[in-house]
C-alpha positions in Angstrom: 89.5 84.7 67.1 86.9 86.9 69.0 86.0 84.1 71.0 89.8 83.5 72.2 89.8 87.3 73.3 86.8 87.2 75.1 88.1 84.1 76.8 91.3 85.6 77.7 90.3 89.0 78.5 87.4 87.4 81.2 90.4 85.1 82.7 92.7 88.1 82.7 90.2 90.3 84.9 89.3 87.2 86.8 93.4 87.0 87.7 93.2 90.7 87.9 90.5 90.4 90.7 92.3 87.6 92.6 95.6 89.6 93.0 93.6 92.7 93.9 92.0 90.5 96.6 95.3 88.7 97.4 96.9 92.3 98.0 94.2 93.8 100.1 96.3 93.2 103.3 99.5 95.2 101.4 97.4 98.0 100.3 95.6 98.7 103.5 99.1 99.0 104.9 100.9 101.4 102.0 97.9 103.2 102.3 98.5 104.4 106.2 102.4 104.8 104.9 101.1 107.5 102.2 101.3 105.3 99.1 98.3 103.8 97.2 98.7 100.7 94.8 96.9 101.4 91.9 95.0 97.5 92.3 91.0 99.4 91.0 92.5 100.7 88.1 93.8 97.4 87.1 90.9 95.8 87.9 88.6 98.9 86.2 90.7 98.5 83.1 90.6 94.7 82.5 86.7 95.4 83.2 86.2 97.9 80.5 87.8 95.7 78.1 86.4 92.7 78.6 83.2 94.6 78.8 83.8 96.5 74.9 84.6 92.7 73.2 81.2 91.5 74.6 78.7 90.1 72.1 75.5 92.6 71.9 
């Protein structure tokens, strides 16, 4: 069961990573409107919990 979460959390940030990079162009541009997609802290989140079911 571990295992399966550690495979699904790594493919989850590696998704997570892809749209962030995917939406680079859309985020520059909401940025110069005023509004900021919040694509890090997706990407920070998936991170930190892939990172806490890591084997020591």
């Amino acid at each position: 069961m571990e295992r399966l979460q550690r495979v699904t959390l790594f493919a989850l940030y590696q998704l997570t990573l892809l749209a962030g990079i995917a939406l680079l162009p859309l985020a520059l541009v909401t940025r110069r409107v005023g509004i900021e997609l919040p694509l890090n802290r997706a990407v920070t989140r998936t991170k930190d919990a892939y990172e806490q079911v890591q084997p020591n």
